[in-house]
Backbone as ProteinMPNN parsed JSONL, in Angstrom:
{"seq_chain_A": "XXXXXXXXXXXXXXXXXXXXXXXXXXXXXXXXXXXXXXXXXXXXXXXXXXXXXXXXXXXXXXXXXXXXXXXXXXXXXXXXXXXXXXXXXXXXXXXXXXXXXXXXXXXXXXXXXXXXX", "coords_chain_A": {"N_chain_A": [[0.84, -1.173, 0.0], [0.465, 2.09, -0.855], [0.963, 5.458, 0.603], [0.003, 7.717, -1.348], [-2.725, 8.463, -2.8], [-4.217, 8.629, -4.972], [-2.513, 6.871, -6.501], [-2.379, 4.469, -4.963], [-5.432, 3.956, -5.182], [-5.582, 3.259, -7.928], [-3.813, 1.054, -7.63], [-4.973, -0.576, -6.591], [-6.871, -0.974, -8.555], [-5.757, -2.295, -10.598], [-4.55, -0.866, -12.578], [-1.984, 0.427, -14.333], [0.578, 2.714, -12.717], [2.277, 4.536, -13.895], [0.557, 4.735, -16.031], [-1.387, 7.436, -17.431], [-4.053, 7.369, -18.332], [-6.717, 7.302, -17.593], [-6.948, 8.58, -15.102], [-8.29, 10.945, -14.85], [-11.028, 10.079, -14.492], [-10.818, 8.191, -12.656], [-9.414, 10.126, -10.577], [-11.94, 11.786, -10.277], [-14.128, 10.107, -9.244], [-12.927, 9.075, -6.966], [-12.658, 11.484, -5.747], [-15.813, 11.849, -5.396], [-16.631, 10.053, -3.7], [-15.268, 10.68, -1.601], [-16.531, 12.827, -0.962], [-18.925, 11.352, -0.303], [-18.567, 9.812, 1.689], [-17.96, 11.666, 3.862], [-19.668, 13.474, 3.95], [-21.452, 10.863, 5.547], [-20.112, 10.035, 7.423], [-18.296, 12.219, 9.057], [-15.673, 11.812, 8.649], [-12.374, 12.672, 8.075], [-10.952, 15.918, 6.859], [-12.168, 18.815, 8.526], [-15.216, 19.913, 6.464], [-14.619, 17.977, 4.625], [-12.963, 16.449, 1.927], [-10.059, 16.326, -1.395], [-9.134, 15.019, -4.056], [-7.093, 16.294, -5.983], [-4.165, 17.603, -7.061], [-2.814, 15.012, -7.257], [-1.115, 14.548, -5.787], [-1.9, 14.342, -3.856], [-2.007, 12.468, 0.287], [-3.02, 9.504, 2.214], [-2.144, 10.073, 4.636], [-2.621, 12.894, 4.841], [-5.388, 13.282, 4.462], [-6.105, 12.252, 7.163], [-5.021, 11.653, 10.313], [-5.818, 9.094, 11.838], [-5.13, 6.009, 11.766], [-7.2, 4.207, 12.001], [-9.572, 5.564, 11.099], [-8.496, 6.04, 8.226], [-8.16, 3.502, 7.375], [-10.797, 2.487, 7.146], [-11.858, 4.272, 5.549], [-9.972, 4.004, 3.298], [-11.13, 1.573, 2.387], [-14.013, 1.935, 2.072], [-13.422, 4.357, -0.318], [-11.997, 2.941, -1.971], [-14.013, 0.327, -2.701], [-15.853, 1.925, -3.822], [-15.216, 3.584, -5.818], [-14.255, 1.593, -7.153], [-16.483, 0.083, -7.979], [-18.349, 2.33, -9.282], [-15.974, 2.815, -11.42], [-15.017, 0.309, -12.753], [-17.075, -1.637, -12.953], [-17.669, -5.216, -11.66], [-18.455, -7.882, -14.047], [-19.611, -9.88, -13.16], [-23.248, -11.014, -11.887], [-22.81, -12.153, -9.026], [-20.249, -11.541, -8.56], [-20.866, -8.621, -8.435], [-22.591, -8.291, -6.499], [-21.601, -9.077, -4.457], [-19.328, -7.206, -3.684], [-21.326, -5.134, -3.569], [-22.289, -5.869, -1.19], [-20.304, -5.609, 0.962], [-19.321, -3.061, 0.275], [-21.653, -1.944, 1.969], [-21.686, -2.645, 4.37], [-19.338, -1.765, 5.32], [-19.859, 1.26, 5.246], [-21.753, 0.826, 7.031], [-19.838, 0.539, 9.503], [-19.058, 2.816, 9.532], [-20.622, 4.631, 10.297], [-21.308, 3.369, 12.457], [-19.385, 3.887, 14.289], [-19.205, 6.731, 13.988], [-21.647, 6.909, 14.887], [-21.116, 6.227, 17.619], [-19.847, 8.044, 18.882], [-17.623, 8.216, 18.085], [-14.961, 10.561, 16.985], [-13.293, 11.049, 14.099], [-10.622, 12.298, 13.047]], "CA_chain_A": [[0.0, 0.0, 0.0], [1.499, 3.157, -1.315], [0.383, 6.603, 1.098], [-0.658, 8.308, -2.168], [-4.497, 8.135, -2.802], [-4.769, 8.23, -6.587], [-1.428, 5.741, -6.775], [-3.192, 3.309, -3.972], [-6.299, 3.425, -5.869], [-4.867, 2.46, -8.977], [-3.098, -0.25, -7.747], [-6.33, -1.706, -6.092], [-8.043, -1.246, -9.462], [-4.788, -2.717, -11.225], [-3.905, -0.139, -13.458], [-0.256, 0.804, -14.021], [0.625, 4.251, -11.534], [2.459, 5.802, -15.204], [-0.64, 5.037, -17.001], [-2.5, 8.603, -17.064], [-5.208, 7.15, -19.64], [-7.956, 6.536, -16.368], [-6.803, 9.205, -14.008], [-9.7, 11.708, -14.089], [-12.236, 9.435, -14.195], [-10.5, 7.527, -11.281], [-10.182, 11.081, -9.256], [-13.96, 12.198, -9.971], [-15.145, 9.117, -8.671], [-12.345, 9.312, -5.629], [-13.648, 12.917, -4.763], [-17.19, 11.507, -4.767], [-16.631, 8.881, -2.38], [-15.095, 11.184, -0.027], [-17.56, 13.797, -0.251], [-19.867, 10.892, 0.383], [-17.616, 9.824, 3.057], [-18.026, 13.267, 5.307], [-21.729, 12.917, 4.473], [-22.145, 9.745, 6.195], [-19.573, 9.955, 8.852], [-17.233, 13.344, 8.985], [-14.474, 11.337, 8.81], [-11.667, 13.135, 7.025], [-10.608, 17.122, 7.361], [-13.489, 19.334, 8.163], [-15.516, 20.351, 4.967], [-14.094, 17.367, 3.276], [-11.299, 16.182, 1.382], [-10.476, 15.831, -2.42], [-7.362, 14.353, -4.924], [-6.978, 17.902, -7.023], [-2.737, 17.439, -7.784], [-2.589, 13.621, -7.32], [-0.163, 13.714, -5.029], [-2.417, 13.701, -1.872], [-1.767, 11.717, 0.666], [-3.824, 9.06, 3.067], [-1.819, 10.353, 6.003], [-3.481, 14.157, 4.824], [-6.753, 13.013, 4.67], [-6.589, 11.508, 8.551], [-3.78, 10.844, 11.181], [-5.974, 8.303, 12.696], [-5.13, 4.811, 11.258], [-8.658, 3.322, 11.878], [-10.152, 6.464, 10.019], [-7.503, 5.72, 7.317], [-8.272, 2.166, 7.113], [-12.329, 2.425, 6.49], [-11.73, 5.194, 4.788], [-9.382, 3.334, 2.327], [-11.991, 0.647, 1.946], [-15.143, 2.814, 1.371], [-13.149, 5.185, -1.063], [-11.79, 2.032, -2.887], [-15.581, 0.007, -3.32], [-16.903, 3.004, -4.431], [-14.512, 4.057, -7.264], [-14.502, -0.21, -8.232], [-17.961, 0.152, -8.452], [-18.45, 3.263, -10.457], [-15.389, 3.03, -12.807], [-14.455, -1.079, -12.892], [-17.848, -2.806, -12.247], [-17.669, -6.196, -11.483], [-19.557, -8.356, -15.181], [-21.102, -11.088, -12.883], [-23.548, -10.922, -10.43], [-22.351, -12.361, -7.946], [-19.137, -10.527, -7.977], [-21.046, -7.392, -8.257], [-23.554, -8.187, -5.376], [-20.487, -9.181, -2.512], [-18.724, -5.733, -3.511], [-22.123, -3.91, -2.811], [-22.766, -5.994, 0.234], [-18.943, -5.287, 1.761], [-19.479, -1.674, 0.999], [-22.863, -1.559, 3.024], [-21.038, -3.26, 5.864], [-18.062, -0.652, 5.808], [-20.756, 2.005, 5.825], [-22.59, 0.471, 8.468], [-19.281, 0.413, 10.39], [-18.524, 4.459, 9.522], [-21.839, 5.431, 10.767], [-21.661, 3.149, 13.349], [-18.213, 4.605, 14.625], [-19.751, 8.263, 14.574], [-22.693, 6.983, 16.346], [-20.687, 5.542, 18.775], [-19.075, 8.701, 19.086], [-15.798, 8.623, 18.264], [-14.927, 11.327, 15.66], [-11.925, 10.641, 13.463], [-9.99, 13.426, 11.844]], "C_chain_A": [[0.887, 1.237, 0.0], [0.277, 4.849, -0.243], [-0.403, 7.229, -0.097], [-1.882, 7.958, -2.823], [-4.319, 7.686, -4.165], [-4.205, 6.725, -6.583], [-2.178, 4.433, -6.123], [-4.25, 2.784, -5.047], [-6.503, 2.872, -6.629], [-4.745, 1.101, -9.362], [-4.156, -1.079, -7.308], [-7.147, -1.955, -7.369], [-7.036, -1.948, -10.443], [-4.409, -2.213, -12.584], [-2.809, 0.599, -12.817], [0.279, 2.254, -13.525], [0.947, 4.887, -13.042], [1.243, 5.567, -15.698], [-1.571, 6.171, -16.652], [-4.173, 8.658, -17.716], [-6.711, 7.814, -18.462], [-7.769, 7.583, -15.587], [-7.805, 10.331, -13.919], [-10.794, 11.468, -13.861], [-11.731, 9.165, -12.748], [-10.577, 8.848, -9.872], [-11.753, 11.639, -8.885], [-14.517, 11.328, -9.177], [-14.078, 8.99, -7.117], [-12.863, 10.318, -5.253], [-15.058, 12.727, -4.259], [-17.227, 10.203, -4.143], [-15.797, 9.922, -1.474], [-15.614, 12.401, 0.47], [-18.676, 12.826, 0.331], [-19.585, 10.422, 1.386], [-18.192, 10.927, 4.031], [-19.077, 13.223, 4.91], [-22.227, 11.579, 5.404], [-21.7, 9.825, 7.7], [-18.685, 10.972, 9.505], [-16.155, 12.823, 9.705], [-13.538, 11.974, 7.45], [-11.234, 14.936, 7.658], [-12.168, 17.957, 7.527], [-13.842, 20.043, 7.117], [-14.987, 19.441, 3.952], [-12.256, 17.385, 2.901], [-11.014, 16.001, -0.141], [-8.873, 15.429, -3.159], [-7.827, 15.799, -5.943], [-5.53, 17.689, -7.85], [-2.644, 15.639, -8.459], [-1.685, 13.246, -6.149], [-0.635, 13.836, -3.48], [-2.216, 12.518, -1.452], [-2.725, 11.081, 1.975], [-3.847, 10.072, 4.365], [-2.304, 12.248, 5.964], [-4.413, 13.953, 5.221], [-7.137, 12.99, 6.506], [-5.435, 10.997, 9.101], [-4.261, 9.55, 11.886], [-5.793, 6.976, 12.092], [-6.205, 3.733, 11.105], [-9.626, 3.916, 10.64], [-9.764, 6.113, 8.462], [-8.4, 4.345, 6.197], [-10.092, 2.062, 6.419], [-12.368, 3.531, 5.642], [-11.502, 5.089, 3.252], [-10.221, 2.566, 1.467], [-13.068, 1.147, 1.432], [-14.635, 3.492, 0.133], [-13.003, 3.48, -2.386], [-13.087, 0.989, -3.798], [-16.245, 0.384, -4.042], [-16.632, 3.386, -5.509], [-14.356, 2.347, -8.09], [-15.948, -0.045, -8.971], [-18.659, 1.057, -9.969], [-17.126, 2.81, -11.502], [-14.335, 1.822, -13.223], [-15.516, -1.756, -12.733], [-17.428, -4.278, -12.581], [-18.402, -6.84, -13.375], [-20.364, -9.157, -14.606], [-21.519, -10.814, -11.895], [-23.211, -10.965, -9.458], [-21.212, -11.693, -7.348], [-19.441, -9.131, -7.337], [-21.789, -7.102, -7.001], [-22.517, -8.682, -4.538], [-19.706, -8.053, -2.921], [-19.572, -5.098, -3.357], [-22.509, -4.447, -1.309], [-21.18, -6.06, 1.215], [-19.117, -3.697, 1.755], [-20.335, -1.188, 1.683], [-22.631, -1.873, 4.004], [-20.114, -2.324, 6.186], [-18.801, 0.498, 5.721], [-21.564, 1.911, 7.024], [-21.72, 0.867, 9.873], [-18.949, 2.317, 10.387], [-19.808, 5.15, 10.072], [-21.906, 4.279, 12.314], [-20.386, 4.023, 14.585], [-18.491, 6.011, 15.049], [-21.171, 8.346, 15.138], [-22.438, 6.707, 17.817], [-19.821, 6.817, 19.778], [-17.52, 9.041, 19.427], [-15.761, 8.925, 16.587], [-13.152, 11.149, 15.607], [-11.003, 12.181, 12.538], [-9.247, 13.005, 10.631]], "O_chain_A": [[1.867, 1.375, 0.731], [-0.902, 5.09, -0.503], [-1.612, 7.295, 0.128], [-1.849, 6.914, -3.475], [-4.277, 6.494, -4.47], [-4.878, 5.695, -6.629], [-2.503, 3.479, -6.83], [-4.185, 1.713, -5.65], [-7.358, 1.986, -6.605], [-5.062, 0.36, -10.293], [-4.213, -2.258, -7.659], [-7.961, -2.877, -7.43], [-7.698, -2.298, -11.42], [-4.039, -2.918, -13.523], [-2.596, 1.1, -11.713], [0.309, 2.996, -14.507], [0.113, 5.663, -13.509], [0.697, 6.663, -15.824], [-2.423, 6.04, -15.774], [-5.07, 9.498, -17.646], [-7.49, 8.713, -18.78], [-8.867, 7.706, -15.044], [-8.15, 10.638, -12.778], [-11.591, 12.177, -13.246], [-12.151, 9.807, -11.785], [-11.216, 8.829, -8.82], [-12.408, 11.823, -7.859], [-15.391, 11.694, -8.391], [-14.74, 8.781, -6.101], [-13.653, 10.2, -4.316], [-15.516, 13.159, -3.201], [-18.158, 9.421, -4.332], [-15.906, 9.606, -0.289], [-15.459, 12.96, 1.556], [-19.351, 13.223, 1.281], [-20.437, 10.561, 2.263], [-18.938, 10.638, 4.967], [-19.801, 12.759, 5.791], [-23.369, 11.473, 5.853], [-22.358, 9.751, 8.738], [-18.252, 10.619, 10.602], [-15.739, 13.101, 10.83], [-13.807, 11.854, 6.255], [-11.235, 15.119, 8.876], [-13.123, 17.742, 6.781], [-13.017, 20.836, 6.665], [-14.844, 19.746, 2.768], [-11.172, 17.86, 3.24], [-11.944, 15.294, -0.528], [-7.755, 15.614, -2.678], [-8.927, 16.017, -6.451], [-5.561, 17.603, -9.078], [-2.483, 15.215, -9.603], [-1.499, 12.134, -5.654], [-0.087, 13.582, -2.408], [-2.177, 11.539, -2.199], [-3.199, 11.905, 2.757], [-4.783, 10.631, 4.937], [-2.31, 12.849, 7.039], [-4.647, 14.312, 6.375], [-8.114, 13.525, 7.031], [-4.829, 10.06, 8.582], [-3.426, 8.874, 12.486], [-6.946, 6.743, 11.731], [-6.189, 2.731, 10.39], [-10.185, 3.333, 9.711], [-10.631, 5.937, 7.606], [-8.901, 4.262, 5.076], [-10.383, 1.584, 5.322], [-13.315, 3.458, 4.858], [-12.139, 5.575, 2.317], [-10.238, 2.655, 0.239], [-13.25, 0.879, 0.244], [-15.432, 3.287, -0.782], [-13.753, 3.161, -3.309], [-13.173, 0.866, -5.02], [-17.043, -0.182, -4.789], [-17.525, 3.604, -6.328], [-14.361, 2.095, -9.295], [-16.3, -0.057, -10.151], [-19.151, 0.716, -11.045], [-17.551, 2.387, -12.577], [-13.249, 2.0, -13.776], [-15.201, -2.845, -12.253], [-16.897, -4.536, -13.661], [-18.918, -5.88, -13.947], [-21.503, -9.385, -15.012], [-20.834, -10.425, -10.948], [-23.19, -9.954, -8.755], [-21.067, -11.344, -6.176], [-18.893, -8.56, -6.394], [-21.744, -6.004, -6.445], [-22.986, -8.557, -3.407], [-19.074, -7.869, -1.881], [-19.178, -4.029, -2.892], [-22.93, -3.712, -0.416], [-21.224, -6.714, 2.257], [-19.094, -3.037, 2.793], [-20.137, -0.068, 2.153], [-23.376, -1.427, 4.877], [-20.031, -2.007, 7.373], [-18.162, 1.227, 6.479], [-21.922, 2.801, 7.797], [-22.212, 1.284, 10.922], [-18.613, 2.877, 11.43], [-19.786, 6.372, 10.22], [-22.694, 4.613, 13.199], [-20.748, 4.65, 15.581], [-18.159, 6.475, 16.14], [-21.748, 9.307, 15.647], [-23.144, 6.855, 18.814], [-19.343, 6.685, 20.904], [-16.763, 9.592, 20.227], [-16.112, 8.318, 15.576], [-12.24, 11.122, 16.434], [-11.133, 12.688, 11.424], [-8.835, 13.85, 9.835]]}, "name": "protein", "num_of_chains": 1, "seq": "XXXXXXXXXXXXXXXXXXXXXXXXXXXXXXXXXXXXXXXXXXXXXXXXXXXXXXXXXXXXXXXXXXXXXXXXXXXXXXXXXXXXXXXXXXXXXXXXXXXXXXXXXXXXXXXXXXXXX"}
């Protein structure tokens, strides 16, 4: 796992970090998972967070390593989803029912009251 968001994301979606072909689709759909992020759970900086250069980094987003970590996972589901779907059902229905579970856990986290920066 590489600190740098876009680069990370990338590599989870298995396209090559030089390849620039994919990269504004891949940030549009990273920015809207982490505006939907701080809508669900205001996890992240306040007012949000977004990839603008490329070279943001996790450890910007959030010093907290838990924050980080669901953070990682929600942002990553969400940009598979939109700009890699799955072709078979089944694949496509256990990546929407893992990201309704790592939502469940980001809303359960800021119900539980513990806010993440």
């Amino acid at each position: 796992m590489t600190d740098n968001v876009l680069l990370d994301i990338k590599r989870q979606l298995e396209v090559e970090d030089d390849d620039p072909n994919f990269d504004e689709q891949i940030i549009d759909s990273i920015n809207d998972a982490f505006a939907e992020l701080w809508q669900i759970s205001h996890i992240g900086p306040l007012g949000g967070f977004q990839v603008v250069t490329g070279d943001e980094t996790w450890t910007e987003f959030s010093t907290s390593a838990t924050s980080r970590s669901l953070a990682r996972k929600f942002v990553y589901l969400t940009v598979k989803l939109d700009f890699d779907p799955p072709s078979t059902s089944f694949v496509l229905t256990a990546l929407q029912e893992r990201l309704k579970e790592v939502t469940w856990r980001l809303n359960a986290q800021k119900d539980w009251g513990n806010n993440f920066e």
